[in-house]
Every structure is written in structure tokens, then in C-alpha cells.
N, C-alpha and C positions, 0 to 999 in steps of 0.2 A: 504494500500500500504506500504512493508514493503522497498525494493529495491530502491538501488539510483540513477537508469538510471528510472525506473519506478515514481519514486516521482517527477523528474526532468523533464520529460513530461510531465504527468497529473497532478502538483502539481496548484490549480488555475484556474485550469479550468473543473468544475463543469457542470453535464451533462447536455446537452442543449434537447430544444423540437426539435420536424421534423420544418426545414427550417431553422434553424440557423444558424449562420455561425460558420462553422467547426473553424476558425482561426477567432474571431473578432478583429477588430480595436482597436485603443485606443480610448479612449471618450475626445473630445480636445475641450467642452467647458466649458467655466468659469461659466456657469450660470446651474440651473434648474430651472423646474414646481416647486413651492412651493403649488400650488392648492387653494381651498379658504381659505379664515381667520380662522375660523372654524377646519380646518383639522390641523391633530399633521404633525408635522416637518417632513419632507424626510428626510432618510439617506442622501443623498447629494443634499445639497440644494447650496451652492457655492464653487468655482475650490479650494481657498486657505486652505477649511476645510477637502475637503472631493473630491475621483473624482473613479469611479469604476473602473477604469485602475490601479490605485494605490493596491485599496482591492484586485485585484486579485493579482498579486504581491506579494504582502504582506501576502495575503495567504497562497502562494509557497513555500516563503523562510524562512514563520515563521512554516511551517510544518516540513523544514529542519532539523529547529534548535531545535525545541520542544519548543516553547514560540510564544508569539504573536509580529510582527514585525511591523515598524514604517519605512517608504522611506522616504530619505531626498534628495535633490538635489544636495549632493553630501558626501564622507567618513569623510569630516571636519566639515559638518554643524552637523553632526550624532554626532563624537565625541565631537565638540565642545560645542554642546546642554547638553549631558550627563554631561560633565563638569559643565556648569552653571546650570546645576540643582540642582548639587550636591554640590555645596563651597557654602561655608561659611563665612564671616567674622570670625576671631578666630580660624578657623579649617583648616587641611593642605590637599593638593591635591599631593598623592605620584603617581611619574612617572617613565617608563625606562627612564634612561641618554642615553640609546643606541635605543630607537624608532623611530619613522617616529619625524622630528626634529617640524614639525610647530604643533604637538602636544605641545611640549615643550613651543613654543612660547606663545599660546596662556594661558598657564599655569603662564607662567613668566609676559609676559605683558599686556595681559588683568586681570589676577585672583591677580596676585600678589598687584598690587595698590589698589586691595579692600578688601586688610586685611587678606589674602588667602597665608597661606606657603605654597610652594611648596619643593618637596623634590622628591631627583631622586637616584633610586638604578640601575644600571648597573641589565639585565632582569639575568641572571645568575648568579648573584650573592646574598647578604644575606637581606633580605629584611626587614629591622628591623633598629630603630620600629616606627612604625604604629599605639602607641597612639596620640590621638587627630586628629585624620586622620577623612575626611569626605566622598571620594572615594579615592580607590588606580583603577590606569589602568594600568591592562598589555600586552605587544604583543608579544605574541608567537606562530610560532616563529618570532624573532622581526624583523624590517625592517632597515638597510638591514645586519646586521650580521648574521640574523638566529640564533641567539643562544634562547634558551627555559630554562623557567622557569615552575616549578610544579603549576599549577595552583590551584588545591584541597589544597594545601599545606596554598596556600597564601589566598584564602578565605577565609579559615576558622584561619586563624590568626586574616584579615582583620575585618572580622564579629566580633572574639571576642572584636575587638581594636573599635566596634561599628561604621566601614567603611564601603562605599556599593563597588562594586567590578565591574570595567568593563573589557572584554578584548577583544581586537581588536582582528580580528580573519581572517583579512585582508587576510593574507600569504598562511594561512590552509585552507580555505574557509568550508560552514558549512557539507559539504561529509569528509572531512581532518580532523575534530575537531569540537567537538558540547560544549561547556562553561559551558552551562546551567546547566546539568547535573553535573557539575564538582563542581559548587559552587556560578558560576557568577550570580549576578544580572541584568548586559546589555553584550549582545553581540553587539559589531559596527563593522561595514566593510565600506570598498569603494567599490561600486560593480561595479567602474568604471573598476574594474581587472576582475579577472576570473569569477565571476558570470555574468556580461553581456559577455563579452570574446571576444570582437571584438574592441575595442578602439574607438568605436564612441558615447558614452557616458558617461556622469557623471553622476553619482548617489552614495548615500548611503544607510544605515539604520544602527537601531536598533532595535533589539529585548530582551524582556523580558521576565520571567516567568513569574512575576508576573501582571494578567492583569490593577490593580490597578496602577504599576509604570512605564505601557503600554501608561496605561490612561491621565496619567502625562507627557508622553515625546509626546506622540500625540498633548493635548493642548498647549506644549512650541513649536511645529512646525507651529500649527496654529498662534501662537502669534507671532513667528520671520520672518515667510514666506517662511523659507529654505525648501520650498516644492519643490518637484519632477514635470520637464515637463512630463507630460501624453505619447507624442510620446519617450522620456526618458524610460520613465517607461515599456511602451509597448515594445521597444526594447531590455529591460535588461530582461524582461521574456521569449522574446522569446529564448534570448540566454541561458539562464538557462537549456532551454530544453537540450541542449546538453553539459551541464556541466560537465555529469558523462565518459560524453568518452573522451572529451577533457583534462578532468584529469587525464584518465589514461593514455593518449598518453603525455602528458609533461613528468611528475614521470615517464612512462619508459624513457624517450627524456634526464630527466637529471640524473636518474639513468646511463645512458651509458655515456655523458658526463663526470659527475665527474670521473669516469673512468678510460677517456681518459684523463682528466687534471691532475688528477693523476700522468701518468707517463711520463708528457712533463714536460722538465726543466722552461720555460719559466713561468709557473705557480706555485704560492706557498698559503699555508693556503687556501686549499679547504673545504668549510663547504656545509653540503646538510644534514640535522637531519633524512632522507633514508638512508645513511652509517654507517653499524654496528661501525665503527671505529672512529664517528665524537665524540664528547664531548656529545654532547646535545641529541645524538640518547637511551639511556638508557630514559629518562626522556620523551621523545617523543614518543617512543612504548607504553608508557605505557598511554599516553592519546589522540593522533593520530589515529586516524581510518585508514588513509590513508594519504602517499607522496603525495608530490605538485611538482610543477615543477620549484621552485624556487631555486636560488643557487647563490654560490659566490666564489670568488677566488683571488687573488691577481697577477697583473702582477707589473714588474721592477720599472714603474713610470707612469705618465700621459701623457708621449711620446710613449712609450710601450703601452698602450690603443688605442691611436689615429693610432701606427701601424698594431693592432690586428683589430679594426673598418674597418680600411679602407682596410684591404684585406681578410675582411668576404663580402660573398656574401649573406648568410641570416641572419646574426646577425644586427639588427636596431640599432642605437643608439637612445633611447628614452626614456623617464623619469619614465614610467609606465612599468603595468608587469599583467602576466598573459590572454594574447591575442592568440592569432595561429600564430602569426610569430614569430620567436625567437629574444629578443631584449636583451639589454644589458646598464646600466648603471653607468657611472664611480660618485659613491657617495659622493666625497670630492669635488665635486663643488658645491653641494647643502650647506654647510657648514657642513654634516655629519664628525666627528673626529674618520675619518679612513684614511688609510694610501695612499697615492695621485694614486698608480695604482689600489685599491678595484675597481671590477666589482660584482656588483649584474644583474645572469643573468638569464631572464626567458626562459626558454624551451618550444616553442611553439610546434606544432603538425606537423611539417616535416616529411619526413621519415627518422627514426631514423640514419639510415647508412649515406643518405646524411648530415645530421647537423653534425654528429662525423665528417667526412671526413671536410667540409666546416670549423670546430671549431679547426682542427689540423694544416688545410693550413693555417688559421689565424696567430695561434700559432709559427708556424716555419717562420713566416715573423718580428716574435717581435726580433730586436736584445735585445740579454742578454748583 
């Protein structure tokens, strides 16, 4: 299966005998047959090691990405497992300064008091340097500026500086951008975004090449618990099935958007790395498979947001992104150090004319 609508359906689910069910369930118990004393070990013998909901899943998305993949019970337990795998007393953990922030925290406050530098390069900018480094992680494009960094570039820096390399790949999802290929040693996501794509769960993963450092972040799941619920699981594959359409309908949804923000006053510093004219779009074509439906823009203030929210009728105000509604989040409440009107806004699957039209009435209700 070469095709990303075709992978995206069949990915996982391997050909069944006459009587099976077309669509199975999730397996939702903690327990199996282990059989007699005598007999070698099941593949799944209990819920927190091992559960067939999970494998198949993890089949799907590790075909995606070209490595073998690892579910975690959420995009934080994923990244933040790869982290503790990777520090060191003595060695440094390099991060964006402009990423998803509780990345950061966890770097600063958990990693740091056990002897663990932490060091942060803005994703666009010079990343260097990177001796005594034990993993460098990067997100592009990152959350929620979008701005992209050369990932080929910085691996194989990383490598030479004797680093392993992760890159959250949250934004791009694995149709949008594949890591692996590029240089990475882990791909992470929260697949509570566009890969399940409905906002009714949380999940993560990670995936690796290499099945030996597979092997490794498997057993640190087993050991911390940050397992995946089975009905979790079952629901983020199902949604996967329709990942490849749902992402073409955003990327056109915010393709027309930017746009239209474009040429409304009320809007300024429109970033979408889909616009040949953005910063980050030369450096994006070039390792992007395909736009997302991700974007950002700037209104007047934090009163100017809450005038634009409340005189949209399909724009949510909501924390997450990459779902079918179109939703929108003003980032300087989270404690992101962007400027108090930043909206990062996802582009859900409306039809395209309505959300423009709905995004302009918003717009001309923002006093400037």
C-alpha cells in the first residue's frame, strides 16, 4: 500500500477469516489465558504490558511513519518518557524556547535538579552548540508560532555532537512530515489532535527506527504505566481512517483563510508555512509532504480576541487543534511569550466559503 487515504484505512487491520468482524472492538481486559506452567508466554499476557487494541494501532501509525511505534496515554507521557530516557546527569537536554511550553517545564523542573542542562534555541533560529548534549527535541512546525526549522540539518549536527534527536511532529502529522527519514531517532505526537481528529481523546506515541530503541521506550511504558485506554486506542484508529481527507479539507480551509486574513486590517503577522511568502515556507517545501491546517495571526489585544470569539459562529474557543470544527486559541494565557492578541487557529472541515465568510464577520466586529 503505497497511498495515504489507502494506508489510512487499511493501515492495522490485517485480513480477517469468513465470520469476522468487519470492524472489531477494542479488547478492554486487563487480564489473559496465560495456559499451563509449561507453555512459553503469550504475547499479551496483562492490560499494562501489552493489549491487541494497542498493536493494531501501533501498526497503523508506525507504517505511516516508517518505524515501529509505541501508544502512550497521552502526547506528554510520549515526550516526556523520551526525555527520561534520554538525560543524563552531566549531559544537556536542548529544547525550542518557542514549543509547546510544559515540554519546557518538564525539562527545567523535573530534568534540571538531577544534574540535566537544559538549553533552548528559538526553532528558527541557530542551533548551536550541541556538545555534551544527550537528546536535542524539535517541533516543526512548532506550537504555536509555526515557525520550522531544517530538521536533516540538525541531526546530523546532533549525531555528530553524539545526541539522539527527537521531533515532535504534532503540527504536521505523519501524511504532513515523516522525521525518520530525515535523521530522527523518535518521532512523538499527541494524537489527541489530528490523528484521532475528533476531541474525544487523549493519546500519544512514539515511534522509532530503530526497533532496539522501540524496545526501550516500550519497556519504560511498561514500567511508568503511561499506557493507553484500549477504548482510547480503539477510537484514535478509527479516526485515523479518515485522516487523509480530513487533511486535505483543513490545508484547503486554511489555505483560503490566510487569505482572507490577509487582506483584513484587523489582522496582522499571519504565519501558515503553505504561503509561498511566509518565512518558514522555503525550508518547509522542502521536507513537508503536505499542509496542515494549522495557522496563526495576530489581532489588537486580548479584548480584540474575546470580540472576534464571540461573534464567530464556528470558530470554538478551545485549547486543542486539529479536530472538524474550527477552533481557535489565544496562546498568552497559557504562559506562551507571544504577544496578548496571538491566535493559533485550527481549520476544521466546514465548507470552505462558509468558514471564510463566518472568519470575516468575526473580523469586522474586532474594533481596531
Amino acid at each position: 500500500m503505497s497511498g495515504d487515504g489507502t494506508r489510512c484505512v487499511w493501515g492495522g487491520h490485517p485480513p480477517g477469516q469468513v465470520g469476522d468482524a468487519v470492524h472489531p472492538g477494542p479488547v478492554l481486559s486487563a487480564t489473559f489465558d496465560l495456559g499451563l506452567p509449561h507453555d512459553p508466554q503469550p504475547d499479551y499476557f496483562y492490560g499494562r504490558a501489552g493489549n491487541p487494541t494497542w498493536s493494531a494501532y501501533e501498526a497503523a501509525v508506525g507504517e505511516l511513519e516508517g518505524g515501529e511505534c509505541v501508544a502512550f496515554s497521552s502526547g506528554m507521557a510520549a515526550l516526556s518518557t523520551v526525555m527520561r530516557l534520554c538525560a543524563r546527569p552531566g549531559t544537556a537536554i536542548v529544547l525550542p524556547s518557542d514549543g509547546y511550553y510544559i515540554g519546557r517545564l518538564v525539562a527545567s523542573e523535573e530534568l534540571g535538579p538531577m544534574g540535566v542542562e537544559v538549553r533552548e534555541f528559538a526553532t528558527a533560529g541557530a542551533w548551536e552548540p550541541l556538545n555534551g548534549a544527550s537528546l536535542v527535541v524539535l517541533e516543526t512546525p512548532s506550537n504555536p508560532g509555526l515557525e520550522v526549522c531544517d530538521i536533516r540539518a540538525i541531526a546530523d549536527a546532533a549525531h555528530a555532537a553524539g545526541a539522539m534527536v527527537a521531533v515532535d511532529n504534532t503540527t504536521a502529522t505523519p501524511l504532513g512530515q515523516k522525521p525518520l527519514p530525515l535523521g530522527a531517532d523518535f518521532v512523538v505526537a499527541s494524537d489527541t489532535k489530528a490523528l484521532a481528529g475528533h476531541g474525544d481523546v487523549l493519546l500519544g506515541h512514539v515511534t522509532c527506527a530503530d526497533p532496539l530503541l522501540a524496545g526501550r521506550v516500550r519497556a519504560a511504558r511498561t514500567r511508568n504505566g503511561a499506557i493507553p485506554g484500549p477504548m482510547e486506542t480503539w477510537l484514535a484508529h478509527r479516526g485515523l481512517g479518515t485522516l487523509d481527507l480530513r487533511l486535505e479539507r483543513q490545508a484547503k480551509n486554511a489555505h483560503a483563510l490566510v487569505q482572507a486574513l490577509l487582506g483584513h486590517p484587523a489582522a496582522s503577522d499571519v504565519r501558515w508555512p503553505g504561503l509561498p511568502s511566509d518565512p518558514s515556507h522555503a525550508i518547509a517545501s522542502r521536507q513537508m509532504r503536505r499542509w496542515n491546517g494549522i495557522l496563526r495571526f495576530t489581532l489588537p489585544s486580548a479584548e480584540a480576541v474575546g470580540e472576534f470569539l464571540a461573534a464567530s459562529r464556528l470558530v470554538s474557543s478551545s485549547t486543542s487543534f486539529g479536530g472538524l470544527q474550527t477552533s481557535a486559541d489565544r496562546r498568552e494565557r497559557w504562559g506562551d511569550a507571544v504577544p496578548p492578541g496571538l491566535l493559533r487557529l485550527s481549520a476544521g472541515c466546514e465548507d470552505p466559503d462558509d468558514l471564510v465568510a463566518d472568519v470575516l464577520g468575526a473580523l469586522d466586529a474586532v474594533r481596531i
